[in-house]
Each structure stands twice: as structure tokens, then as C-alpha cells.
MMTF fields as JSON, N, C-alpha, C and O atoms, coordinates in Angstrom:
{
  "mmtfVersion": "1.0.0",
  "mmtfProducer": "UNKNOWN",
  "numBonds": 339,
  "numAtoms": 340,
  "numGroups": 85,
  "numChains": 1,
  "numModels": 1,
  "chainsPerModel": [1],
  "groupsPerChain": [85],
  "chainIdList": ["A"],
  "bondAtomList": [4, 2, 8, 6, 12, 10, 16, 14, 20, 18, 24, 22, 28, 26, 32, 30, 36, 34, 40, 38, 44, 42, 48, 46, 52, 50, 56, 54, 60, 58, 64, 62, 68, 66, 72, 70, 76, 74, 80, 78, 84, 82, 88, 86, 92, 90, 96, 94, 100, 98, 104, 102, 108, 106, 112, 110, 116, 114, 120, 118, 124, 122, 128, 126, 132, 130, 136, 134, 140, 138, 144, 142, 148, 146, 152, 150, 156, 154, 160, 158, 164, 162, 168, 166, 172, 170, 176, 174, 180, 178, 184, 182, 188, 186, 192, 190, 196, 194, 200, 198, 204, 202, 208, 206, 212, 210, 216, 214, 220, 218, 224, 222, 228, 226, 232, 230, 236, 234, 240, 238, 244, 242, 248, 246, 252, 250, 256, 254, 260, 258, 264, 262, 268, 266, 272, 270, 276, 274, 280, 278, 284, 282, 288, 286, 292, 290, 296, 294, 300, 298, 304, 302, 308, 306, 312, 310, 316, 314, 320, 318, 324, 322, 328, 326, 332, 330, 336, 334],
  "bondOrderList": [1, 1, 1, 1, 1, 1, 1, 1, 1, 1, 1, 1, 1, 1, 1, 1, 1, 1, 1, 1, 1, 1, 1, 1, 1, 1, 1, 1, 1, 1, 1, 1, 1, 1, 1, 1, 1, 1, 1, 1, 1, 1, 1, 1, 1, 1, 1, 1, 1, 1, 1, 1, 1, 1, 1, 1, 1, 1, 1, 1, 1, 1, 1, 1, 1, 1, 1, 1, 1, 1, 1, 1, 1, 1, 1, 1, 1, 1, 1, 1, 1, 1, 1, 1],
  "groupList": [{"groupName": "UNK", "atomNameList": ["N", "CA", "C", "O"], "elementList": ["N", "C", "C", "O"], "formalChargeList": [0, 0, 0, 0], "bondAtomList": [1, 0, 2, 1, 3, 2], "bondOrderList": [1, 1, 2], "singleLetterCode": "X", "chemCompType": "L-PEPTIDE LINKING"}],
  "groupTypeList": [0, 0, 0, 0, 0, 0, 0, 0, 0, 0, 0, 0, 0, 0, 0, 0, 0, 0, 0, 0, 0, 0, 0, 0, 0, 0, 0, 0, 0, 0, 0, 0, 0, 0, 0, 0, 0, 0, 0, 0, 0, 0, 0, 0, 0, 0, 0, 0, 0, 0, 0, 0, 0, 0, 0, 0, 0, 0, 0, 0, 0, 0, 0, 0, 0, 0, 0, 0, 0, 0, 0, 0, 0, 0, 0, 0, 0, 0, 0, 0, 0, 0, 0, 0, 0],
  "groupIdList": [1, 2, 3, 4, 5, 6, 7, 8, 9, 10, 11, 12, 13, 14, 15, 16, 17, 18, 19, 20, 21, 22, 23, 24, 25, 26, 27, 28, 29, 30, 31, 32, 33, 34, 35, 36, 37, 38, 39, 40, 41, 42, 43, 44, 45, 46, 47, 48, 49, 50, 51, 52, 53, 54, 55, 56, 57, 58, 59, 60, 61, 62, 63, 64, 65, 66, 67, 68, 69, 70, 71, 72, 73, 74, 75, 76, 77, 78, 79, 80, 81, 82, 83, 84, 85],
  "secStructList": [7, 2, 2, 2, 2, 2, 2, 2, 2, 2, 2, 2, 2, 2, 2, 2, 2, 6, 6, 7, 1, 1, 7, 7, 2, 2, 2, 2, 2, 2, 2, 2, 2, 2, 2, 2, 2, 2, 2, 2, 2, 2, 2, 2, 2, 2, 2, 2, 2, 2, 6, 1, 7, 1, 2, 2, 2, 2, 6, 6, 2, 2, 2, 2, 2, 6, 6, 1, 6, 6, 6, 1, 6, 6, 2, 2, 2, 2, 2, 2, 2, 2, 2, 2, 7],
  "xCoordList": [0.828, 0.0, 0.876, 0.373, 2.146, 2.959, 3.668, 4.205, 3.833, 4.446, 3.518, 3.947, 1.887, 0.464, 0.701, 0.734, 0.868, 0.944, 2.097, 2.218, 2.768, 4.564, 3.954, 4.238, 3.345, 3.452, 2.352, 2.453, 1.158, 0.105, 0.812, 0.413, 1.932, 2.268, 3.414, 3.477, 4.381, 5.174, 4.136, 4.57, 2.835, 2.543, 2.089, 2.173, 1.672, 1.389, 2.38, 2.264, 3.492, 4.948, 5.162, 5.539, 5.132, 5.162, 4.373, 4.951, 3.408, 2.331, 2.651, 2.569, 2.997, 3.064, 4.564, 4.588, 5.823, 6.748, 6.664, 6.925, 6.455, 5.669, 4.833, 4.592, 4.186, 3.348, 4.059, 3.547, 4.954, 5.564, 6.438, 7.397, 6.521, 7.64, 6.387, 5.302, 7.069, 7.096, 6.395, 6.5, 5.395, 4.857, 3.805, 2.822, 3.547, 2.462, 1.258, 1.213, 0.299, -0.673, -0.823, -1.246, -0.287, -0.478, 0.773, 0.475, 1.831, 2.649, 1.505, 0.922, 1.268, 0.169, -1.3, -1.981, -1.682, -2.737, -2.299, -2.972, -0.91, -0.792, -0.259, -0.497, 0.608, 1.123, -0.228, -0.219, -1.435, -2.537, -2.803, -2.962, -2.807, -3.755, -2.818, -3.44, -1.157, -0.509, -0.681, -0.424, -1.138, -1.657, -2.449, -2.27, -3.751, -4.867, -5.169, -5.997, -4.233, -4.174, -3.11, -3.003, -2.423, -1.013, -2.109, -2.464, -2.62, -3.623, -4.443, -4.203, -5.2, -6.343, -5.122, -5.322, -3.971, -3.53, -3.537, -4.14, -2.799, -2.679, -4.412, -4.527, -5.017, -6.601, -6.787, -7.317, -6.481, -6.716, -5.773, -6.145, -4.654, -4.083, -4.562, -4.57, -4.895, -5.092, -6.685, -6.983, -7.191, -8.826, -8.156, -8.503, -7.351, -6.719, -6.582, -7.258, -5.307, -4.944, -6.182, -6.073, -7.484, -8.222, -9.456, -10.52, -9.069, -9.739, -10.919, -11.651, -10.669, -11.977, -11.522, -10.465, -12.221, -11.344, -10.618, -11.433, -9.756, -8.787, -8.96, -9.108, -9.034, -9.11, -10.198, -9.863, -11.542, -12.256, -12.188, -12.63, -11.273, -11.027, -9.369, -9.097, -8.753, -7.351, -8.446, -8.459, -9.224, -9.774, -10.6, -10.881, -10.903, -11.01, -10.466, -11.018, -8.662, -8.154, -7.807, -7.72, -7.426, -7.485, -8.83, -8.933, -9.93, -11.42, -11.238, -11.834, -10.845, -11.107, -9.689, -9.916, -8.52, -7.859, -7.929, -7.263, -9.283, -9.599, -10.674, -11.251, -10.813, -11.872, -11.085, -11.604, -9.491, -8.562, -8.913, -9.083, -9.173, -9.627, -10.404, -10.639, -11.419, -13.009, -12.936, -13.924, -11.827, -11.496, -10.755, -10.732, -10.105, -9.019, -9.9, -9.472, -11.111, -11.496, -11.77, -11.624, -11.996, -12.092, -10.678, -10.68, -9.703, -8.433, -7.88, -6.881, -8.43, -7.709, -8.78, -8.988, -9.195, -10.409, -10.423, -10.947, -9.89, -9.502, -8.097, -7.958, -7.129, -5.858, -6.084, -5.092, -7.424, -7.433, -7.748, -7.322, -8.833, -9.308, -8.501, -8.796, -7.361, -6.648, -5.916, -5.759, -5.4, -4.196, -4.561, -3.791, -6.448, -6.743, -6.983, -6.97, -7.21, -7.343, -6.791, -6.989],
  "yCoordList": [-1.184, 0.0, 1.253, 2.292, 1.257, 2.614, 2.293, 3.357, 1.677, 1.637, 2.687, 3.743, 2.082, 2.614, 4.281, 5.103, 4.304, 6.021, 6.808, 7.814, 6.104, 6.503, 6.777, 7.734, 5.889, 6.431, 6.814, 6.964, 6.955, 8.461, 9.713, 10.803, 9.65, 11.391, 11.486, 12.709, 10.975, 10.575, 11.417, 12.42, 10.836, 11.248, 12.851, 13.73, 12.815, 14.286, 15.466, 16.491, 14.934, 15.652, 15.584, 16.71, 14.807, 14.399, 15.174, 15.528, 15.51, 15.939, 17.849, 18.564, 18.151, 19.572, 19.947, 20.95, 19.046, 19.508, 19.399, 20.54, 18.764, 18.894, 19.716, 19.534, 20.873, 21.964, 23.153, 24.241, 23.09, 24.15, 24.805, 24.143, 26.603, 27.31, 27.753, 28.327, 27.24, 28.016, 26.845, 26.892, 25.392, 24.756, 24.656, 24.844, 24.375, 24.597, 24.131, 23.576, 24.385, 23.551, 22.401, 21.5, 22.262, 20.343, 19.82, 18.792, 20.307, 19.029, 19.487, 18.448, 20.158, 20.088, 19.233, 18.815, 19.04, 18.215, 16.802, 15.857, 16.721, 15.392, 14.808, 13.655, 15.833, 15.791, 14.99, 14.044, 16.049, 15.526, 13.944, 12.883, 14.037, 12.981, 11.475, 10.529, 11.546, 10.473, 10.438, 9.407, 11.553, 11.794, 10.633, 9.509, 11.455, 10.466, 8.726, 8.063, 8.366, 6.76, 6.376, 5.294, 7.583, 6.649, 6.532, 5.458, 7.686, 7.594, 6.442, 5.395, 6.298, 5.168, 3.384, 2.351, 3.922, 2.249, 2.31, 1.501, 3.369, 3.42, 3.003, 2.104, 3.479, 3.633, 1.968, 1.413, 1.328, -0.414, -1.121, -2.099, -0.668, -1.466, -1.114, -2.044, 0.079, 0.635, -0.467, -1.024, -0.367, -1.199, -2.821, -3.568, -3.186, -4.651, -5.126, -6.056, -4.327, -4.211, -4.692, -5.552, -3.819, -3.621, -4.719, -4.778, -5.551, -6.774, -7.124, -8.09, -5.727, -5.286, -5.758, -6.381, -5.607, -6.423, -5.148, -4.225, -4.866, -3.204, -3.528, -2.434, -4.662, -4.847, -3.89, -3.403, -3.705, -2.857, -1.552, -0.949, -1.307, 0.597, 0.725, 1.814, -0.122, -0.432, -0.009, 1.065, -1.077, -0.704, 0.375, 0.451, 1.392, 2.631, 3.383, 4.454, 3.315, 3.949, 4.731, 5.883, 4.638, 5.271, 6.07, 7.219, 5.24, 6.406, 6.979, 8.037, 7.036, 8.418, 9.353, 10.543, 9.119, 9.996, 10.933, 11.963, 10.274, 10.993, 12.301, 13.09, 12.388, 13.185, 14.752, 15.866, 14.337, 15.211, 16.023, 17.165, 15.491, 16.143, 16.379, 16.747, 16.471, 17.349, 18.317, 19.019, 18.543, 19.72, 20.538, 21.769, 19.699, 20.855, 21.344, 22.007, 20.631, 20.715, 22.407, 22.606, 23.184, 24.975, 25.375, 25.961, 25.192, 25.564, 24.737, 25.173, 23.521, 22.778, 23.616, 22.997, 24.315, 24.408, 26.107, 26.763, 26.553, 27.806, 28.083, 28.884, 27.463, 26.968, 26.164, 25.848, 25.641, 25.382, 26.232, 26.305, 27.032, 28.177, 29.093, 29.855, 29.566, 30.605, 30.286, 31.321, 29.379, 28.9, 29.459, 29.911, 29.184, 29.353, 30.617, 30.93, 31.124, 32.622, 33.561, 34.775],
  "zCoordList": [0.0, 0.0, 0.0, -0.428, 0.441, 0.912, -0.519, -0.828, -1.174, -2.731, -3.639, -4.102, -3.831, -4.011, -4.122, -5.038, -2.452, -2.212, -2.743, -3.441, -2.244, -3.036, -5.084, -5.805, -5.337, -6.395, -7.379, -8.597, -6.509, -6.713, -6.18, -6.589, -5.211, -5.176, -6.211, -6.329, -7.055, -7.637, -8.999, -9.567, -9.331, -10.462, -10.483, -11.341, -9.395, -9.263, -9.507, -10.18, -8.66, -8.61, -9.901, -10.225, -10.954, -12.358, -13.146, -14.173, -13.047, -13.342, -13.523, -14.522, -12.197, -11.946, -12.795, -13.508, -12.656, -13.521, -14.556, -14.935, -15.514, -16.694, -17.313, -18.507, -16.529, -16.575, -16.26, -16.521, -15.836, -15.487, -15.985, -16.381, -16.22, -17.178, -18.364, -18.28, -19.313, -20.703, -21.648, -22.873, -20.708, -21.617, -22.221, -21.505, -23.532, -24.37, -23.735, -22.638, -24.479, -24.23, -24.561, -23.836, -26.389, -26.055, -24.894, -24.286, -24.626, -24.083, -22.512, -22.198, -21.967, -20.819, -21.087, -20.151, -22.596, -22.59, -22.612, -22.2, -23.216, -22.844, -21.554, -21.193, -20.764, -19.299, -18.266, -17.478, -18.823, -17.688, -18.575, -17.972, -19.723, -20.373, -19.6, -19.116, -19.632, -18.913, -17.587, -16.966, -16.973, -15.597, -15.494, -15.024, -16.295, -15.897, -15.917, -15.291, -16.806, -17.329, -15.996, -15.419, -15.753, -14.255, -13.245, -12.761, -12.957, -11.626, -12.273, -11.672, -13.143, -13.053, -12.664, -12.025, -13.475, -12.565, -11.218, -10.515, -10.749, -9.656, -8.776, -7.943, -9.021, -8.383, -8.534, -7.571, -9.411, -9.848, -8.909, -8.261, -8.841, -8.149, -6.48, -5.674, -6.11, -4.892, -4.316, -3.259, -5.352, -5.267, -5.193, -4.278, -6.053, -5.769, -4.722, -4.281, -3.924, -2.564, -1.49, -0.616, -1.844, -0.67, -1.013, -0.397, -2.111, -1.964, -3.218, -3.434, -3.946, -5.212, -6.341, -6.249, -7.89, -8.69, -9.249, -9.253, -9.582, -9.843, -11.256, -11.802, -12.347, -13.48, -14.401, -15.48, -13.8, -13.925, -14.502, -15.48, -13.257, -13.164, -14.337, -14.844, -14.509, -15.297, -16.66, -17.261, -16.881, -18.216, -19.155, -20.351, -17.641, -18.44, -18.521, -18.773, -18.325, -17.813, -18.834, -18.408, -20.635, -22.032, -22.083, -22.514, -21.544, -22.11, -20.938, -21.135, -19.875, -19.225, -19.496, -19.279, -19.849, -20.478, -21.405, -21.502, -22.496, -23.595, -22.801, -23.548, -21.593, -20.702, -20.827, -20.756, -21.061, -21.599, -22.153, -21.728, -23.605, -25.045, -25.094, -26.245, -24.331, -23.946, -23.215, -23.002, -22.71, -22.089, -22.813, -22.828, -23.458, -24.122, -26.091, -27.035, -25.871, -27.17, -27.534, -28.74, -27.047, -26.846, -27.374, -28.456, -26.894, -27.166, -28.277, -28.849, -28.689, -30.201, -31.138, -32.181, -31.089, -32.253, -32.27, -33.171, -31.349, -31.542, -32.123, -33.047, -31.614, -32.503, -33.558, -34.215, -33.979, -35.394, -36.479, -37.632, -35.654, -36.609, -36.588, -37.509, -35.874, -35.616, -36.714, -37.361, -37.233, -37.889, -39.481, -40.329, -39.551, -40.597, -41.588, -42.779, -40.295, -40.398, -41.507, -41.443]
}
């Protein structure tokens, strides 16, 4: 379990340097998007541990990454049209 925790704060710490300075928006959409797929193992294996099946939560762990690109869809589409301009 202290492995678990060790390395949900690991992604976070991961997470925030990767965002930080002078970075774009895609390498920040993809920073969170590897975010979100590390945390969902992490969350599978954390549910494993405590006796649940973690296989579950592992397997959405790509469609809820794409939860990404629904957020960032405002800013790809304004940088698309901007381009076109």
C-alpha cells in the first residue's frame, strides 16, 4: 500500500513539472492525459490491494484519459481556426 501512495504522489509531482515554465498547451494536454491513465492504474491497483477487482477501473483507464480532449477541445479548435485565419 505505501508503494500505491509513493506512487500516486510521484505522479502528481510528475504531473506539476511537466506543466511548469514556458509549456504549451499540447505538451500540458498530454502531461494531464498520462496523468490520468497513471492515476487510473494506480486507483486499480489501490482497489486490488483492498480486496476489489482493480481490473475494472485499469480498463477505463485510455477512455477516461480521452476526458482530456473534452477539455481541451475549446483551445484545439480555436488553434485550429486561428491557424486558418
Amino acid at each position: 500500500m505505501t508503494d500505491i501512495k509513493s506512487n500516486m504522489l510521484q505522479q502528481v509531482e510528475a504531473l506539476f513539472a511537466q506543466t511548469q515554465g514556458n509549456s504549451s498547451d499540447q505538451e500540458c494536454k498530454e502531461a494531464a492525459r498520462e496523468f490520468v491513465q497513471a492515476m487510473f492504474s494506480s486507483l486499480s491497483s489501490l482497489v486490488w490491494y483492498l480486496g476489489a477487482d482493480g481490473k475494472c477501473i485499469q480498463d477505463e483507464a485510455v477512455a477516461a484519459s480521452e476526458i482530456v480532449d473534452e477539455a481541451y477541445f475549446d483551445l484545439d479548435r480555436e488553434r485550429e481556426f486561428g491557424r486558418a485565419a
